[in-house]
Backbone as CSV, one residue per row, in Angstrom:
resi,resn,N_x,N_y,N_z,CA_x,CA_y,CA_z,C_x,C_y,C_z
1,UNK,-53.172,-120.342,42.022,-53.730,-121.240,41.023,-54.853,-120.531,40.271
2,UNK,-55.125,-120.375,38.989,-56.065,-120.499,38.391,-56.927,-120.880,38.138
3,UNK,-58.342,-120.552,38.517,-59.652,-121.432,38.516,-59.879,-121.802,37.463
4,UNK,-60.072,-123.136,37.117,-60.730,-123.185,35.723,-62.002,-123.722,35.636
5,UNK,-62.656,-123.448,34.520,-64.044,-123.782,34.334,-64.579,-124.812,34.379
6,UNK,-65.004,-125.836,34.273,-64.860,-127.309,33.942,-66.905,-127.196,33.846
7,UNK,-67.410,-127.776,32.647,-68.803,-128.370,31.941,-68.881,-129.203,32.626
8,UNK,-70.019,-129.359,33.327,-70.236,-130.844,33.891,-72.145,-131.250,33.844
9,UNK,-72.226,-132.377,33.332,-73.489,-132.789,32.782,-74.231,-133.674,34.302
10,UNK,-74.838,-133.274,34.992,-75.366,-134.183,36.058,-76.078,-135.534,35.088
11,UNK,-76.053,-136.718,35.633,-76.645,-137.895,35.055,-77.974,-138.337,36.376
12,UNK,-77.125,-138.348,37.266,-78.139,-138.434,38.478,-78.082,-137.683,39.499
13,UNK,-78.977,-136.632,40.317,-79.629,-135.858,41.311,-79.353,-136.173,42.589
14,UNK,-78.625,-135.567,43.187,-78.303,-136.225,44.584,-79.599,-136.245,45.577
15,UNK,-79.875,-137.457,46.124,-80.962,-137.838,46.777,-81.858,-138.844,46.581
16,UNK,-81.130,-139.074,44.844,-81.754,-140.025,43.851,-81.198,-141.609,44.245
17,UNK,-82.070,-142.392,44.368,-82.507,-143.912,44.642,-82.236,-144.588,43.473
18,UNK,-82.174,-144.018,41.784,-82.087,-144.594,40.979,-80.807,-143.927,40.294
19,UNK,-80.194,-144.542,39.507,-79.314,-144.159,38.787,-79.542,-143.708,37.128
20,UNK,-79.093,-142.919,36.558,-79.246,-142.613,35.411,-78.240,-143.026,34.735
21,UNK,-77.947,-143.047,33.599,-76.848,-142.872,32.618,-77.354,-142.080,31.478
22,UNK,-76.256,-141.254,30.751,-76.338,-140.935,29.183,-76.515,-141.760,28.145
23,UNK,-76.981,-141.772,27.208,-76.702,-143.022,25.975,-76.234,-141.888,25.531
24,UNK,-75.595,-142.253,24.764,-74.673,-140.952,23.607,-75.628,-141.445,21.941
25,UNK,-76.210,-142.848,21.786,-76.834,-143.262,20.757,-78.053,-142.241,20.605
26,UNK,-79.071,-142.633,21.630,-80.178,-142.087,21.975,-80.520,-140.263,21.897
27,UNK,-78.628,-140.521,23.081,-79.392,-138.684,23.628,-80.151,-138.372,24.516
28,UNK,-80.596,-139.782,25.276,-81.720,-139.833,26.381,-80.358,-140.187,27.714
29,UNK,-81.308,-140.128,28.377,-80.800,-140.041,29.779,-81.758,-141.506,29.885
30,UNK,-80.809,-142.879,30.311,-81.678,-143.855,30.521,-81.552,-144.321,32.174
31,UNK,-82.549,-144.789,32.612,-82.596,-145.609,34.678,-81.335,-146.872,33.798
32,UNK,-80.586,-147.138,34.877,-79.925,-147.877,34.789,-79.443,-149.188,35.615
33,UNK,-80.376,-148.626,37.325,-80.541,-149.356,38.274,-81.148,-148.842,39.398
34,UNK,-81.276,-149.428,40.284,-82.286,-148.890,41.291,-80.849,-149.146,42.943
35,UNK,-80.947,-148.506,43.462,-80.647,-148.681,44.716,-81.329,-149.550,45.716
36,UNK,-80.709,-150.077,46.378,-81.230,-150.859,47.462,-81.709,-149.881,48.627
37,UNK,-82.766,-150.169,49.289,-83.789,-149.094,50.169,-82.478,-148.675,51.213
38,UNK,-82.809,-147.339,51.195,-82.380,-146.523,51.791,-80.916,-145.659,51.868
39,UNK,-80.444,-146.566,50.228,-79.423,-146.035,49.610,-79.797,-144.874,48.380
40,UNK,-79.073,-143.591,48.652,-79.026,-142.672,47.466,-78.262,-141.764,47.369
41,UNK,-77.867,-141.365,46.307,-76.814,-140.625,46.062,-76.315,-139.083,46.842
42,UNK,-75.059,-139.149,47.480,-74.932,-138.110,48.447,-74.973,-136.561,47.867
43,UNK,-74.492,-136.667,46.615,-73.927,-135.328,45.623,-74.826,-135.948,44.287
44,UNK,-75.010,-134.631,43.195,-75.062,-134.571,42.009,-73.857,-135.423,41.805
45,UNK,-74.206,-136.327,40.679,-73.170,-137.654,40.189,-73.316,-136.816,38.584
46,UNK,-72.217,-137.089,37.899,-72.334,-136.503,36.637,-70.772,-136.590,36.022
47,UNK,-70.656,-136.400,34.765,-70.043,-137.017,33.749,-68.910,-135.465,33.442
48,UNK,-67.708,-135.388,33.095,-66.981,-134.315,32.418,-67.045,-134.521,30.920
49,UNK,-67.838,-133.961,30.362,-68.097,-133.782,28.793,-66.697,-133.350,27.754
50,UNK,-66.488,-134.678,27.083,-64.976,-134.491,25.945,-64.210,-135.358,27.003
51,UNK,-64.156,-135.794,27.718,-63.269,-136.766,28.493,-63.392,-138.193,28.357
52,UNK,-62.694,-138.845,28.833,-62.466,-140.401,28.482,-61.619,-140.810,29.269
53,UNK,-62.434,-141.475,30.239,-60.974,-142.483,31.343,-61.283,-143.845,30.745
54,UNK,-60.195,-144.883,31.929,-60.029,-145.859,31.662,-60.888,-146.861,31.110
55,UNK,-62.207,-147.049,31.587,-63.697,-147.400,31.761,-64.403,-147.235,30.108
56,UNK,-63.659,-146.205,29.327,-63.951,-145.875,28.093,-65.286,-145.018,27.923
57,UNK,-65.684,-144.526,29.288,-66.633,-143.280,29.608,-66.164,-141.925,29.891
58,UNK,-66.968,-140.769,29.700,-66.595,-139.823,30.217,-66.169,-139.886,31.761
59,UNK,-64.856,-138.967,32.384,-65.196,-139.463,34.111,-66.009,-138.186,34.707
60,UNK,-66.077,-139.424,35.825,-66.973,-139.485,36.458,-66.803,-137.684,37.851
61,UNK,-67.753,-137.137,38.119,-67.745,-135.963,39.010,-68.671,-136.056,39.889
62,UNK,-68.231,-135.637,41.055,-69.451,-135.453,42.004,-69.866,-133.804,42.272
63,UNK,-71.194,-133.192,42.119,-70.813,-131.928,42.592,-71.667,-131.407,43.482
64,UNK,-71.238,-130.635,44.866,-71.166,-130.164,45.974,-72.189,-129.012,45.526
65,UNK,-73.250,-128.754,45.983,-74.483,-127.972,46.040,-75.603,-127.562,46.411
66,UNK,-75.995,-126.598,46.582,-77.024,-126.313,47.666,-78.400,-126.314,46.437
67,UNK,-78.076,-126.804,45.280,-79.257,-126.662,43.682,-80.102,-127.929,43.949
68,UNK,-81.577,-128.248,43.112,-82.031,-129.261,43.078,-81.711,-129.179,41.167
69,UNK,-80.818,-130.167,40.969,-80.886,-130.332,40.062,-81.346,-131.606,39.052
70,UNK,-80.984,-131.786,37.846,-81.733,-132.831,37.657,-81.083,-133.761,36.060
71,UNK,-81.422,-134.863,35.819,-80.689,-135.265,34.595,-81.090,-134.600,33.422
72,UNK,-79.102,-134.572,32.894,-79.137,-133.400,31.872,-78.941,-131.869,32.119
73,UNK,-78.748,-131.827,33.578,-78.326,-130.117,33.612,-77.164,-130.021,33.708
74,UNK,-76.659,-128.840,33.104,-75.092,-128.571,32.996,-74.936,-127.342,33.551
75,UNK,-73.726,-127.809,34.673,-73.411,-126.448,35.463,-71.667,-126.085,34.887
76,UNK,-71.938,-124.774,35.356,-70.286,-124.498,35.102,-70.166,-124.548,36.740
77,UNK,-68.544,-125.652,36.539,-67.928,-125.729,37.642,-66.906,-125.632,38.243
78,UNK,-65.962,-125.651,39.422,-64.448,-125.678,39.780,-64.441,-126.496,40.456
79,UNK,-62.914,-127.158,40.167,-62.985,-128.614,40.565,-62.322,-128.361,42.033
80,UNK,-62.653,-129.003,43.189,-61.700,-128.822,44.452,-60.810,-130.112,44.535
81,UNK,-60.722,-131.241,43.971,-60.468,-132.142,44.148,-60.869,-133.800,43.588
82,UNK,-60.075,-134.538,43.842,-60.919,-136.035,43.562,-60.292,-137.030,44.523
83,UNK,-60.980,-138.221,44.155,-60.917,-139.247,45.225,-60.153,-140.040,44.510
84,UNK,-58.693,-140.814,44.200,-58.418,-141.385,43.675,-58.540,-142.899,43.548
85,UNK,-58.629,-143.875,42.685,-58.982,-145.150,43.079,-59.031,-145.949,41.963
86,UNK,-58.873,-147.498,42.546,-58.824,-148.594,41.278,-59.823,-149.443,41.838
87,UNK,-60.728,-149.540,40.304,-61.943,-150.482,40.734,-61.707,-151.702,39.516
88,UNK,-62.037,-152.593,40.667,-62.123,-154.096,40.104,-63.129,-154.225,39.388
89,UNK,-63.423,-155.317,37.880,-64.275,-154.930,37.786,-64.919,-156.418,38.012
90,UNK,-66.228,-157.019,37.323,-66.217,-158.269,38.020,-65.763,-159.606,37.462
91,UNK,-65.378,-159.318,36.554,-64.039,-160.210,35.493,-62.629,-160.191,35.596
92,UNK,-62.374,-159.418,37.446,-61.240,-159.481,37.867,-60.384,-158.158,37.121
93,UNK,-60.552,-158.060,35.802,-59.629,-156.784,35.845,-59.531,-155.045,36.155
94,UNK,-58.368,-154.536,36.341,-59.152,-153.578,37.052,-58.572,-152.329,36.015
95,UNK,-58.897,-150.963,36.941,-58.908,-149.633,36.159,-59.089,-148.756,37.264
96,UNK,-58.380,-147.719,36.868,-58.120,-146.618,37.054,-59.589,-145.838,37.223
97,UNK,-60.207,-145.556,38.114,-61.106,-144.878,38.148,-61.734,-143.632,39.084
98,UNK,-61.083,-142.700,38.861,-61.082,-141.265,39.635,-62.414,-140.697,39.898
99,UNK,-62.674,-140.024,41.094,-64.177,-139.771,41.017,-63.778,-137.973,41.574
100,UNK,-63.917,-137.311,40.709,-63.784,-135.468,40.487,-64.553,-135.427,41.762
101,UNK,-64.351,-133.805,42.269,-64.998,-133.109,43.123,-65.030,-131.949,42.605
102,UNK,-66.515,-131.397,42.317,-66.665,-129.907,41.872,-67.575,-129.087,42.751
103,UNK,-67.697,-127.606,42.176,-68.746,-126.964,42.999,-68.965,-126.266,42.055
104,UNK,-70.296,-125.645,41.708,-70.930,-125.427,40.721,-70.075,-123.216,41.559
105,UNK,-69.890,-122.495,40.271,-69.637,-121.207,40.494,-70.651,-120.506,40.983
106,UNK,-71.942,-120.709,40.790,-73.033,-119.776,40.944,-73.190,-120.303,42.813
107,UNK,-72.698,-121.330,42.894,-73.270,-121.498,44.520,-72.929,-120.851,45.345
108,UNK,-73.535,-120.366,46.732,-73.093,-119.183,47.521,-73.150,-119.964,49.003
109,UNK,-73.897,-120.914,48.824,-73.760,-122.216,50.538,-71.805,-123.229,50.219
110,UNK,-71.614,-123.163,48.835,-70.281,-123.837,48.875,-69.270,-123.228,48.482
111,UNK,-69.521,-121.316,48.049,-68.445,-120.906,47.275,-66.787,-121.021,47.939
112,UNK,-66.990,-120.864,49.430,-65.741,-120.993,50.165,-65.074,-122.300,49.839
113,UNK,-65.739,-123.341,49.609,-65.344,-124.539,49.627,-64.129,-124.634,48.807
114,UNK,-62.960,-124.960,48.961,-61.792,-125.209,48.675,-61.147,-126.661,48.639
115,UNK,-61.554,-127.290,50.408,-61.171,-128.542,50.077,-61.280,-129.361,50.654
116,UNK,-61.992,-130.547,50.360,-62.943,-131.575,50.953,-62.460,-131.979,52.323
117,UNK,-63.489,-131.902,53.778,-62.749,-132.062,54.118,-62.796,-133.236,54.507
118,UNK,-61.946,-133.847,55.957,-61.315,-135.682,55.766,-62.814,-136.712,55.856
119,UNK,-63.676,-136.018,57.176,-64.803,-136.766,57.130,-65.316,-137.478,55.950
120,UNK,-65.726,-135.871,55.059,-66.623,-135.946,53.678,-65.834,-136.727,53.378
121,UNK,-64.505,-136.737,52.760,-63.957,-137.838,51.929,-63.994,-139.422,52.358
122,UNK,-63.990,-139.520,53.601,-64.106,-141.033,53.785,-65.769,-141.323,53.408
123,UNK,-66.274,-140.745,53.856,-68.109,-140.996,54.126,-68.321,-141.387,52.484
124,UNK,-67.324,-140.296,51.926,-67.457,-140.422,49.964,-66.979,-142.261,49.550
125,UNK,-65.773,-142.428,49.888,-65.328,-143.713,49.754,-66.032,-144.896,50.120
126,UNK,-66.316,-144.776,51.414,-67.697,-145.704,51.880,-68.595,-146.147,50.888
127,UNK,-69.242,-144.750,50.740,-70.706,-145.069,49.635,-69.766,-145.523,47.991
128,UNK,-68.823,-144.950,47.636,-68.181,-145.792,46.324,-68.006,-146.998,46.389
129,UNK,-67.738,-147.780,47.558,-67.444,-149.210,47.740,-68.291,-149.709,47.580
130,UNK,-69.446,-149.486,48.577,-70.966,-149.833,48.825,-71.738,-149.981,47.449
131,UNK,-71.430,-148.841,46.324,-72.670,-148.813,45.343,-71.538,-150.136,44.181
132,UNK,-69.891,-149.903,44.262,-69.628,-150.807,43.686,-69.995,-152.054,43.934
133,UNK,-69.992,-152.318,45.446,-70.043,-153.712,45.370,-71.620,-154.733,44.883
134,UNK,-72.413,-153.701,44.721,-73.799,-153.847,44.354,-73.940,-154.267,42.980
135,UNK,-72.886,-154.298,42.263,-72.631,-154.329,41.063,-71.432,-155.796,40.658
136,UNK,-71.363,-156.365,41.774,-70.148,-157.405,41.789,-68.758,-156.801,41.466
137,UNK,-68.337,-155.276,41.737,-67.272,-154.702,41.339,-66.590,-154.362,42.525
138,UNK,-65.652,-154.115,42.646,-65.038,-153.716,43.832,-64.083,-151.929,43.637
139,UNK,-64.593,-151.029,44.368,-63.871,-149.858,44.154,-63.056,-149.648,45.138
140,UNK,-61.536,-149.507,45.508,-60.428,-149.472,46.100,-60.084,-148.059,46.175
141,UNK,-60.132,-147.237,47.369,-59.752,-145.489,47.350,-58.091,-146.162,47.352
142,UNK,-57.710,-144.648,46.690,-55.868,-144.749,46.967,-55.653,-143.273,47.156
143,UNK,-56.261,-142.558,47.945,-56.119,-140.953,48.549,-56.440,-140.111,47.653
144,UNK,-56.569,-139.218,47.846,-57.201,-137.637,47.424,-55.950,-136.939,46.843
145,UNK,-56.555,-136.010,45.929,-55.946,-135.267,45.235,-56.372,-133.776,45.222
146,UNK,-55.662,-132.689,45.483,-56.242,-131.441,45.801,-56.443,-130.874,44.560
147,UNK,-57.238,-129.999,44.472,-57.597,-129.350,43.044,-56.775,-128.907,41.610
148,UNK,-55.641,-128.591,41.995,-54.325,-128.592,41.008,-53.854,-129.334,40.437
149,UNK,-53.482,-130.481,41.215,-53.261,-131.887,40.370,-53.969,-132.738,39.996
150,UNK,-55.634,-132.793,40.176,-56.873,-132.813,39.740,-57.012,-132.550,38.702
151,UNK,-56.485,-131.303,38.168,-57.271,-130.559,37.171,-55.958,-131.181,35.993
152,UNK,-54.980,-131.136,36.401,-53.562,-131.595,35.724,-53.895,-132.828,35.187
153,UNK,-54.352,-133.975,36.030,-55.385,-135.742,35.356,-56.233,-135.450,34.500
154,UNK,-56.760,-134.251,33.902,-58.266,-134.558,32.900,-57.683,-134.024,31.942
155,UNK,-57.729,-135.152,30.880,-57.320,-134.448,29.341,-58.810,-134.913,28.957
156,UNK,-58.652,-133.749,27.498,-59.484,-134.012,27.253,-59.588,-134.431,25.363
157,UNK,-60.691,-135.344,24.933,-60.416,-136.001,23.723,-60.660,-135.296,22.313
């Protein structure tokens, strides 16, 4: 397989209690909610730039790193995978909503990393349910996807 590059914009800092988002109006990086104590984000959470899923946002990436990074940094990355899944939203209808797995190229604690393994991925699903349901939404895993056919799901606009 061929590695490919993939831009990825962190929105929120893994470790982070609060959530960020992009405004695309602004250009700012705005708080968008706060976590409930002792909830925070496991990975850099961040956006694939030129993309558009169901949700009518860029999707969504998590990325695997030994960096402190921060909103608004853009790493070049390779994708190992994603978590596949349909989230309810709280008006009952639902969508398609994939959550990427990357690792930034420059990292040398994850360069081996190839492919998530089963633990990480459930522990990942857990906290997706958890932060959905905080939101009156419900996020539903429907299995993993290894990096090839990962990379095959992201068109881009």
């Amino acid at each position: 397989m061929i590695i490919k590059e993939l831009q990825v914009v962190i929105e929120t800092p893994r470790g982070s209690s609060e959530k960020f988002d992009f405004d695309p109006v602004s250009r700012f990086f705005v708080l968008s909610k706060a976590l409930p104590a002792g909830m925070v984000f496991p990975f850099d959470f961040g956006f694939i730039p030129g993309t558009r899923g169901e949700d009518g946002c860029p999707l969504d990436i998590l990325v695997l790193s030994e960096f402190k990074t921060f909103s608004g940094c853009m790493l070049k990355c390779r994708l190992i995978g994603a978590i596949k899944g349909i989230q309810r939203e709280a008006d009952g209808t639902q969508i398609r909503n994939d959550r990427y797995i990357a690792v930034p190229f420059v990292s040398t604690v994850y360069k081996e990393v190839d492919v998530m393994p089963d633990k990480l991925i459930r522990e990942l699903e857990v906290f997706l349910m958890a932060y959905h349901q905080l939101e009156g939404k419900q996020f539903r895993p429907m299995g993993y996807l290894d990096a090839a056919p990962a990379y095959e799901q992201i068109k881009f606009v």
